[in-house]
C-alpha positions in Angstrom: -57.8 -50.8 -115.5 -54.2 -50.6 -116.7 -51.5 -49.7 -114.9 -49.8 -46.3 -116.1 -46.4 -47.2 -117.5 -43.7 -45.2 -115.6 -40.8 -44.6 -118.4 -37.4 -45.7 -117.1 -35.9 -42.5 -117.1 -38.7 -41.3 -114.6 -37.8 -43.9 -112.3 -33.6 -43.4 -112.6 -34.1 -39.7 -111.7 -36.8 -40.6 -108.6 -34.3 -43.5 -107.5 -31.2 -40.9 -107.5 -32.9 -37.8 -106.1 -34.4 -39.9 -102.6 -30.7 -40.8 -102.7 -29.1 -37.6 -103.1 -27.7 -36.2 -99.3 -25.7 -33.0 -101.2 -28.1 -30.4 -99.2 -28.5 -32.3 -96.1 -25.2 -30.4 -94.6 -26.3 -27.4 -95.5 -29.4 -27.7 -94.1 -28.4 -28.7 -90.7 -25.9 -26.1 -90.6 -28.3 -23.4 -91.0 -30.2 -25.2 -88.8 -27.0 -25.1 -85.8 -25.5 -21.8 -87.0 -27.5 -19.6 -84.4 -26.7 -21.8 -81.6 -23.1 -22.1 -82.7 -23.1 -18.5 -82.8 -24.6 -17.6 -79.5 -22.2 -19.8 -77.6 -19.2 -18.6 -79.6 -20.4 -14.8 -78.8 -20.6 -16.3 -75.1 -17.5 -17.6 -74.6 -15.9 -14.0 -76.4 -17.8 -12.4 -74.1 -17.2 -14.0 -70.6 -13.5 -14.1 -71.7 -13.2 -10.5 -72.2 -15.0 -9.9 -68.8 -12.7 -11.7 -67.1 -9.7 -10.2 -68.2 -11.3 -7.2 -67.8 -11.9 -7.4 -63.9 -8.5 -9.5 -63.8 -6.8 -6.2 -64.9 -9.0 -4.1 -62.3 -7.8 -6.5 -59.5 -4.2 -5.8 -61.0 -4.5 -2.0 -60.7 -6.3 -2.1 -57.3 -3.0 -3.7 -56.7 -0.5 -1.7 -58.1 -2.1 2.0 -57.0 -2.0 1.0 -53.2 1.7 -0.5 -53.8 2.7 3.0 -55.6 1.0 4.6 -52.7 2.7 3.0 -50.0 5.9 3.6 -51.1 5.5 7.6 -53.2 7.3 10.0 -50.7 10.6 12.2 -50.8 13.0 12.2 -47.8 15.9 10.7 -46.2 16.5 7.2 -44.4 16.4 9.6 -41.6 13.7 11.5 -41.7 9.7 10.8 -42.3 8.6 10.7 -46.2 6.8 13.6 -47.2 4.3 13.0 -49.6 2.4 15.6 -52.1 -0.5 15.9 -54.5 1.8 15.9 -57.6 3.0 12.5 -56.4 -0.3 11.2 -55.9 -1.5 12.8 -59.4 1.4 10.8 -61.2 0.5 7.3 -59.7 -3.4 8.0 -60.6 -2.2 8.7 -64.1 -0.4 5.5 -64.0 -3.7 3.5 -63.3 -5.2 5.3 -65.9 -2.7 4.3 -68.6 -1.9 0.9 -67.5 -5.8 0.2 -68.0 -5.4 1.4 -71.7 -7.7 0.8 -74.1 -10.4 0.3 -71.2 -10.6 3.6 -70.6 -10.6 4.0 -67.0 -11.4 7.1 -66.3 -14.7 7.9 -68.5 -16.0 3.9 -67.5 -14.8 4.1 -64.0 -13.4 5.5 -60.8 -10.7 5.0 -58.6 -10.7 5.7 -55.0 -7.0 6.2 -52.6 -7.5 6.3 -48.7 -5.2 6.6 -46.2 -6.5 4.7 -43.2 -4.1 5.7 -39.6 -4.0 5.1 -36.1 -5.9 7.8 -34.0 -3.8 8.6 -31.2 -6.3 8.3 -28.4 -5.1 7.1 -24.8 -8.5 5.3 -24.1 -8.6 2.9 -26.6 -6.2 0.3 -29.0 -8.2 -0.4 -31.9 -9.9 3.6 -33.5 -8.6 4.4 -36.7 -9.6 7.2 -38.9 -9.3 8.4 -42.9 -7.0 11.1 -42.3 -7.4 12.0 -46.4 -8.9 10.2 -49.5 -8.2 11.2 -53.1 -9.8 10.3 -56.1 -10.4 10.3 -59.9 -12.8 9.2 -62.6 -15.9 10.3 -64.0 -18.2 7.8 -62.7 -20.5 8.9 -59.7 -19.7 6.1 -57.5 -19.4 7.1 -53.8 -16.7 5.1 -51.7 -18.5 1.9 -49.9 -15.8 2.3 -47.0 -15.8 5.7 -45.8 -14.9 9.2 -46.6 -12.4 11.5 -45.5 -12.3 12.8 -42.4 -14.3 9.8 -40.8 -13.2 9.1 -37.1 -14.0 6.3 -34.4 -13.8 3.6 -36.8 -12.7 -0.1 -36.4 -11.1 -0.4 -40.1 -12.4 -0.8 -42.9 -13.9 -4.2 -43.4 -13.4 -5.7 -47.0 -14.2 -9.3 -48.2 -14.7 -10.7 -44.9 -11.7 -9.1 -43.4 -10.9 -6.4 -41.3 -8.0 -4.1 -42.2 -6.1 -2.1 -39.9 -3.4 0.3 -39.7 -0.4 -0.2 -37.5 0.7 2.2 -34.6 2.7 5.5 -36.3 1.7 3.9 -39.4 -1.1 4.1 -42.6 -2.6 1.7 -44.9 -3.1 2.6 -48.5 -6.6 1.4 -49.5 -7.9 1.3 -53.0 -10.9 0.9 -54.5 -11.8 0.7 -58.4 -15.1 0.7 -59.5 -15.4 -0.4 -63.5 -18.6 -0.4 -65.6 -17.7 -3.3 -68.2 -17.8 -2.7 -71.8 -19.5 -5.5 -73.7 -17.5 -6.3 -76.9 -21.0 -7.3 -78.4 -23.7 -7.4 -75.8 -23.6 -8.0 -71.5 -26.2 -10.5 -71.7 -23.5 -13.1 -71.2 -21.9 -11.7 -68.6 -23.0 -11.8 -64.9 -22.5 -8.0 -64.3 -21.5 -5.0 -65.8 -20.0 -3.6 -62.5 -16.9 -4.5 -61.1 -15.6 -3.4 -58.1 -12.2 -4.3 -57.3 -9.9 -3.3 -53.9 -6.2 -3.7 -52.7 -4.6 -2.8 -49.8 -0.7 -2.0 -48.6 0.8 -0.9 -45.6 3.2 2.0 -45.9 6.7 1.2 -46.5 8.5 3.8 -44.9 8.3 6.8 -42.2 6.1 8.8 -43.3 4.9 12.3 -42.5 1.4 11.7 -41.7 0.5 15.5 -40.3 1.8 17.1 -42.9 1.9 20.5 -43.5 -0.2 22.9 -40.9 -4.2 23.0 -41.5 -3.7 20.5 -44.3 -4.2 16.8 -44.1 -1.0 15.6 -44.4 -0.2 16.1 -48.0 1.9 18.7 -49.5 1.7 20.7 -52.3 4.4 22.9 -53.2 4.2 22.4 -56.8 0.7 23.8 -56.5 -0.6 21.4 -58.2 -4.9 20.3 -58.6 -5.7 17.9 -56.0 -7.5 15.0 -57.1 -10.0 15.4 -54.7 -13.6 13.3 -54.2 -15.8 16.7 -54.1 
């Protein structure tokens, strides 16, 4: 039986196509592109998270350093402080979170922790008032105004306290994250950030008579955490 002849031009287009490599790139680039993808989208992603509860942290920060130090008087007399003032320093936080949108993804959450003046004991402290904003539901994890007979407030580990004839300003900010693509990548979509200051100055911590140590004679709203 003969052989079939194979015409040279058969076996110049066989030898160059099992040496042609022009598709092989492409190939294994559409073979990598989801993975490349993914952990591109991941590193976005976890990036943007972490600037975002970086910037939390920051206004935890800055509304309890506004707080301790809001308050109109003399060198010689205690700081009054009011609901307008408060108001002004919660619309602070709101625009120094910008484009994040604080106040429809979150809430913020200023108590005033003090001394109760109690011969028996040293160490009982109460939230003489707490003041809030944000339409989030998000009850504070630390107590609520009015609450008595407390030790501090215990936060990461540590207990805070307020010195004698003095207040601490305690903030907390609770944040639901907004993915940029997806929170798969992310390890939560809640952040919760806190800061805490002592207040600078005197201050007038009764207040005016029945209230809770905040004025009001603008008659202003009060942010309050009804």
């Amino acid at each position: 039986m003969t052989a079939a002849i194979v015409p040279a031009w058969a076996r110049r287009f066989t030898t160059s196509l099992g040496a042609c490599r022009s598709g092989v790139a492409m190939v294994e680039f559409a073979l990598c592109l989801p993975f490349v993808v993914t952990f591109a989208m991941s590193g976005v992603e976890l990036t943007n998270f972490t600037t975002t509860k970086m910037r939390m942290s920051q206004i935890a920060l800055h509304v309890a350093d506004n707080a301790s130090r809001i308050g109109t008087g003399t060198l010689l007399s205690s700081k009054q402080i009011s609901e307008a003032q408060i108001n002004d320093l919660l619309t602070g936080a709101g625009l120094q979170a910008g484009q994040l949108d604080l106040y429809t993804n979150g809430r913020v959450i200023l108590t005033s922790l003090e001394p109760v003046a109690n011969p028996n004991t040293t160490s009982e402290f109460k939230i003489r008032w707490q003041r809030c904003r944000g339409a989030k539901n998000w009850p504070s994890s630390y107590g609520d105004q009015g609450d008595t007979d407390l030790d501090g407030i215990t936060a990461n580990g540590q207990l805070i306290t307020a010195p004698d004839d003095g207040a601490v300003m305690f903030v907390e900010v609770s944040y639901t994250y907004q993915p940029l693509v997806t929170s798969v990548f992310v390890p939560k979509t809640e952040i919760v950030e806190i800061g805490a200051m002592t207040v600078r100055d005197a201050r007038d911590m009764a207040g005016p008579t029945g209230g809770v140590g905040i004025y009001n004679a603008e008659n202003v709203t009060a942010s309050t955490c009804a």
